[in-house]
C-alpha positions, 0 to 999 in steps of 0.5 A: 321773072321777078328777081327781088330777094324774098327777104325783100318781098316778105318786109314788103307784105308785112308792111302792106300787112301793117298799113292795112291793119292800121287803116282798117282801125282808122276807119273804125274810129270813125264811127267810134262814138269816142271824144276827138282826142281818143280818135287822135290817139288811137290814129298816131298809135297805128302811124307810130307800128307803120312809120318812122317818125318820132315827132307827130302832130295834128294841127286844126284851124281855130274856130274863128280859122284864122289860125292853127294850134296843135291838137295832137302833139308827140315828140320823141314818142311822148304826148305833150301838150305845147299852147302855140297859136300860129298863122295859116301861112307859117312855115311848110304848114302854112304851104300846105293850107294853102295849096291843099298839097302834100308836102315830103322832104328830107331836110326840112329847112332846104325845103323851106328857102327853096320855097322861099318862106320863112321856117318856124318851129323846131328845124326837122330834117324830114318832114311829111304833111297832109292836108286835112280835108273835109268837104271843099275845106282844110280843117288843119294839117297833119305832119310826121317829122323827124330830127334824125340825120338818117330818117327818111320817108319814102314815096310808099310812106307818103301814100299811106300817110295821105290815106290815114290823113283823109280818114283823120279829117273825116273822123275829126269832123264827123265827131265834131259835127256830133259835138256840136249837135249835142251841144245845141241841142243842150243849149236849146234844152237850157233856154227852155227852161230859162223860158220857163223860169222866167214865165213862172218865178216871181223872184229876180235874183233867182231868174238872174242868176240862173242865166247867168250861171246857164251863160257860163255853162253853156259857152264853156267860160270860168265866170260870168256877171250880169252888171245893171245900170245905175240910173242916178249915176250911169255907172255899171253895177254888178248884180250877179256874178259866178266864178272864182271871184263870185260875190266879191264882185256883187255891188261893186261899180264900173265907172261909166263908159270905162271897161269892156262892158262899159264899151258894150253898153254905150255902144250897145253891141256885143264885144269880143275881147281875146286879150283883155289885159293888152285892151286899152278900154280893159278896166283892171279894178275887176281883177283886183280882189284874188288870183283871178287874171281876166283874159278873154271877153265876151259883153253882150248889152241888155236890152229892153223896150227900147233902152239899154239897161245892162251888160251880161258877160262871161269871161275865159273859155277854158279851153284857152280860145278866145270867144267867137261870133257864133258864142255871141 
């Protein structure tokens, strides 16, 4: 016969009763047609009515997956929103890429020199995480914590915990998939109609300037130029430009061979720049006029029948990545 107090038995049903009413909106949100950080949101919302842990976070890899930032991050039950950019092997997170492994611990700092790695972060005491897997791939991490000296998760914890991780993952990645769907069916549906304005309008400008300000839209940047070779004296000049500094920018020369787009044209690649201000081809006399700070660059050169006749570029993602070889 069983001898566990009913007390006992009653906090345990109810709990079991909790973790099934939570996984049971989890999994809805998968096929909720709703923006990944909704998802996010409503997942943390039925962890916090299961577990004890203050700080939560879900970290994902960047596009590039060479590095994590937060996606989702609570402290201290409040919504925040820190700009960190970490390596994949940093820290208990970085264990947990690696080795696809669920990590549970009460004093996370103890766990870290058993392991022989380097801390980051806050020092938590506890701390839970779970790989987020989608398909053969981690995708990010997510990690339940707590600073409290009297916080502790328990075996039944960590189960759960690994179960709502494996329907995050597939949440996030079935929203980004549509995502990314939607937006290439977007960008299809831009250059057609470039297409077509190219084969039906007679005036440049407007053509130039229509696909510089499409270029903007469609990679997500704050501004965009189009710059064109002055035969006479090699230099770039700006033809069209989009964004804050808008037609400031228009006549105005890059010295030939100087600058980012300089670098595309005589090179005649596409170049990625993440921080312009630390790249030393970065020519600054762009940013001189307004408050305008370049920060990442992508410069595709222009080409045609056989020649290199300009560069068209856009600057800073707005959503603070870097450009990526997919965007080139």
């Amino acid at each position: 016969m069983d001898d566990t107090p009913l007390p006992a038995v009653k906090a345990h049903l109810q709990r079991h009763e909790r973790e099934l009413q939570a996984l049971h909106w989890i999994v809805q949100a998968a096929n909720f047609t709703m923006p990944v950080d909704d998802i996010m949101e409503l997942i943390y919302t039925q962890i916090e009515r299961t577990l004890n842990a203050p700080n939560f976070y879900i970290a994902l890899t960047t596009p590039d997956r060479d590095a994590l930032t937060y996606a989702f991050y609570v402290e201290d039950g409040e919504r925040l929103y820190p700009d960190t950019r970490w390596s994949l092997d940093t820290g208990l997170t970085g264990q947990v890429m690696g080795t696809g492994a669920v990590i549970r611990t009460e004093d996370y700092l103890k766990e870290c020199a058993a392991r022989g790695i380097e801390p980051s972060g806050k020092p938590d005491r506890a701390w839970l995480g779970a790989p987020l897997m989608a398909g053969d791939q981690t995708i990010g991490v997510m990690v339940a914590c707590s600073q409290k000296p009297n916080v502790r998760f328990s075996p039944e914890d960590e189960r759960f915990f690994v179960a709502v991780a494996a329907f995050t993952a597939s949440a996030i990645e079935r929203r980004r998939l549509q995502e990314h769907l939607e937006a290439h069916a977007q960008q299809l549906n831009t250059l057609n109609e470039i297409g077509h304005l190219l084969a039906s309008s007679l005036d440049i400008n407007e053509v130039l300037d229509l696909v510089v300000r499409n270029a903007v839209k469609l990679l997500g940047a704050e501004a965009g130029s189009l710059l064109l070779l002055d035969e006479d004296s090699g230099d770039l000049i700006f033809r069209i430009s989009c964004g804050p500094l808008g037609n400031e920018l228009v006549g105005r020369k890059v010295p030939a061979g100087k600058g980012i787009a300089g670098a595309a044209f005589s090179e005649n690649r596409p170049i990625l720049i993440a921080d312009a201000q630390r790249d030393q081809r970065w020519y600054a006399g762009v940013d001189r006029s307004g408050d305008f700070v370049t920060r990442s660059i992508l410069a595709i050169p222009l080409n045609a029948r056989g020649n290199t006749i300009g560069v068209l570029e856009v600057i800073n993602a707005k959503d603070g990545h870097p450009f990526n070889q997919r965007d080139a």
